[in-house]
C-alpha positions in Angstrom: 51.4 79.9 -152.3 51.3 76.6 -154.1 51.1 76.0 -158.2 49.0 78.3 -160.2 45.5 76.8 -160.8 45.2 76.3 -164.7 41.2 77.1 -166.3 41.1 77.3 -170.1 38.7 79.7 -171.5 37.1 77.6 -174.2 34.6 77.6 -177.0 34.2 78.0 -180.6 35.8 80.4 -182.9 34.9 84.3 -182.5 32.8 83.3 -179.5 34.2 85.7 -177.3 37.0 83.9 -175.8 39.5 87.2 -176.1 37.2 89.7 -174.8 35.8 87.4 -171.9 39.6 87.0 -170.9 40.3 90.8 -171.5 37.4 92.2 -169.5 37.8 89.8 -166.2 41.5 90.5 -166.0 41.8 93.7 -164.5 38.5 92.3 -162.0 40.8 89.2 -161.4 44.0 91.7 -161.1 42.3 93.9 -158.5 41.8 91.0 -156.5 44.8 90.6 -156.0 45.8 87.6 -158.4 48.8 87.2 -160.3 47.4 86.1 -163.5 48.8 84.7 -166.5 47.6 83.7 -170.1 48.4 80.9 -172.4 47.2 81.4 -176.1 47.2 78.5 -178.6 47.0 79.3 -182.1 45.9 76.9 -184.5 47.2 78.6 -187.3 51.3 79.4 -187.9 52.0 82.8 -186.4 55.1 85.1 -186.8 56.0 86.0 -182.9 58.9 87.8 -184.6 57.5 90.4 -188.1 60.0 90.4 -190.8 62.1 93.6 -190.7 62.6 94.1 -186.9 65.6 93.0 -185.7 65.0 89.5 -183.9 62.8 88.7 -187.2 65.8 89.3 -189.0 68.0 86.7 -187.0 65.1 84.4 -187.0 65.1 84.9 -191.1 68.9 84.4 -191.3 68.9 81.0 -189.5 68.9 81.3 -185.7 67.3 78.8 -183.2 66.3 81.3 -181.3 65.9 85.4 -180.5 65.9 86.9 -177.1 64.6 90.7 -176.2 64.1 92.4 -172.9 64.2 96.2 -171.9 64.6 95.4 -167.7 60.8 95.1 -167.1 60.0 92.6 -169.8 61.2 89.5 -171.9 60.5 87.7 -175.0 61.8 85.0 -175.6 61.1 82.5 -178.9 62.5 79.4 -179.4 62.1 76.9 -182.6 61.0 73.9 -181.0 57.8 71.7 -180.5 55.6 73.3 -176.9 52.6 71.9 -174.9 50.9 74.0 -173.0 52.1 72.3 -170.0 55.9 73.7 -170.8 54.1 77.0 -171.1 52.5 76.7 -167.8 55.6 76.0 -165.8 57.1 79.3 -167.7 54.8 81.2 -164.8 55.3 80.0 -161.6 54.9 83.3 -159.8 51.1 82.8 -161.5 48.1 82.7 -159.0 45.9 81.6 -162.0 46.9 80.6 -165.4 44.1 81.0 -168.2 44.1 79.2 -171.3 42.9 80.6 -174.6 41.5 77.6 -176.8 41.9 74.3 -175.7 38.0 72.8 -175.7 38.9 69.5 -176.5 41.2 68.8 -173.6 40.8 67.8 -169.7 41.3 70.7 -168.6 38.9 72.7 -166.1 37.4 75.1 -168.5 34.6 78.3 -168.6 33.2 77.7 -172.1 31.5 80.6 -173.9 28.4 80.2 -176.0 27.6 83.3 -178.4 24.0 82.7 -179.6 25.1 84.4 -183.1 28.1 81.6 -183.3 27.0 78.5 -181.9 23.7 77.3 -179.9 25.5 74.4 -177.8 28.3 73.7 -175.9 31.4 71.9 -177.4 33.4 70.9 -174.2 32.9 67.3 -172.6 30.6 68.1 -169.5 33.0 67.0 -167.1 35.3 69.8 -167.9 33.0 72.6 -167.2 33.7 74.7 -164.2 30.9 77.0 -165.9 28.7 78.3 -169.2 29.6 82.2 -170.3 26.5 82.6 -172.9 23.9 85.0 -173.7 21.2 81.3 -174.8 19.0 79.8 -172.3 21.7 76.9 -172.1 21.3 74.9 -168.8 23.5 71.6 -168.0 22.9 69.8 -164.6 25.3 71.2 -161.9 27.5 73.7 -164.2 26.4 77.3 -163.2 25.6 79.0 -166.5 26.3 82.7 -166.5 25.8 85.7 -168.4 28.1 86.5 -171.5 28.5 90.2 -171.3 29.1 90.5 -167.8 32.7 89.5 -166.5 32.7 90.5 -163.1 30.0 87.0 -162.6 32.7 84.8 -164.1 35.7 86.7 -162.7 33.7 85.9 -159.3 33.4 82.6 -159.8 36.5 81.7 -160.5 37.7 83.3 -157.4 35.5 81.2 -155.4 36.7 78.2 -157.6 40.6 79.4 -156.9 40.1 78.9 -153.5 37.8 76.0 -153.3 41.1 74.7 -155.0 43.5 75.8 -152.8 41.7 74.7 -149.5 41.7 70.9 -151.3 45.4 71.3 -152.4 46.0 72.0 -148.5 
């Protein structure tokens, strides 16, 4: 198995981003991939709430809180993160989906919710695919239907290994 194959799930806010994500993992799962997520958050979140116990060490001045129960980890770290340090944090990924990201190079499924936005936000030559419920058509990007995730969960299979047959 080589490097995960990275695809960011992109589009505008509330366009359906999560739930597209949500609904093709357990298609993408049963196929047998390993598949990781990468979330960016535009906003300041608290990975650690106040009051539990890694919050409190966080509060009372600690670079960083570590908690695992055997079958899981967490890990947080005050420090500045790319998405590529993220990435390498899954090696053991056959696919690596990322939340967000619409204004970067990488290859992306961009969703278009008629009740959000009526175009497309990504640069062209990013688009592995459209995910909308519009009559949106771009020259050679497959437009497919929002609602429906086993169509994109499909294609990227077929895109996963179209990419592993040229990474050969």
């Amino acid at each position: 198995m080589g490097k995960p194959v990275v695809i960011a799930v992109s589009g505008v806010k509330n366009s359906g981003k999560t739930t597209l994500i949500e609904t093709m993992l357990p298609l993408l799962t049963e196929a047998g991939l390993n598949v990781a997520v990468v979330k960016h958050d535009g906003h300041c979140f608290d990975p650690d709430p106040p009051g539990t116990d890694t919050g409190r060490f966080m509060a009372a001045g600690a670079a960083g809180t570590a908690i695992f129960d055997g079958e899981k980890f967490k890990i947080v770290k005050k420090q500045p993160v790319t998405e590529d340090v993220l990435i390498g944090q899954f090696p053991e990924a056959d696919l690596i989906l990322l939340e967000g990201f619409k204004h970067t190079a990488w290859p992306k499924l961009e969703v278009v919710r008629g009740e959000i936005s009526h175009a497309p936000v990504s640069d062209p030559a990013t688009l592995v695919a459209l995910v909308t419920d519009l009559k949106l058509h771009l020259p050679g990007i497959p437009t497919l239907p929002l609602g429906e995730p086993k169509a994109a969960a499909d294609l990227l299979l077929d895109y996963i290994q179209k990419e592993r047959i040229k990474d050969a």
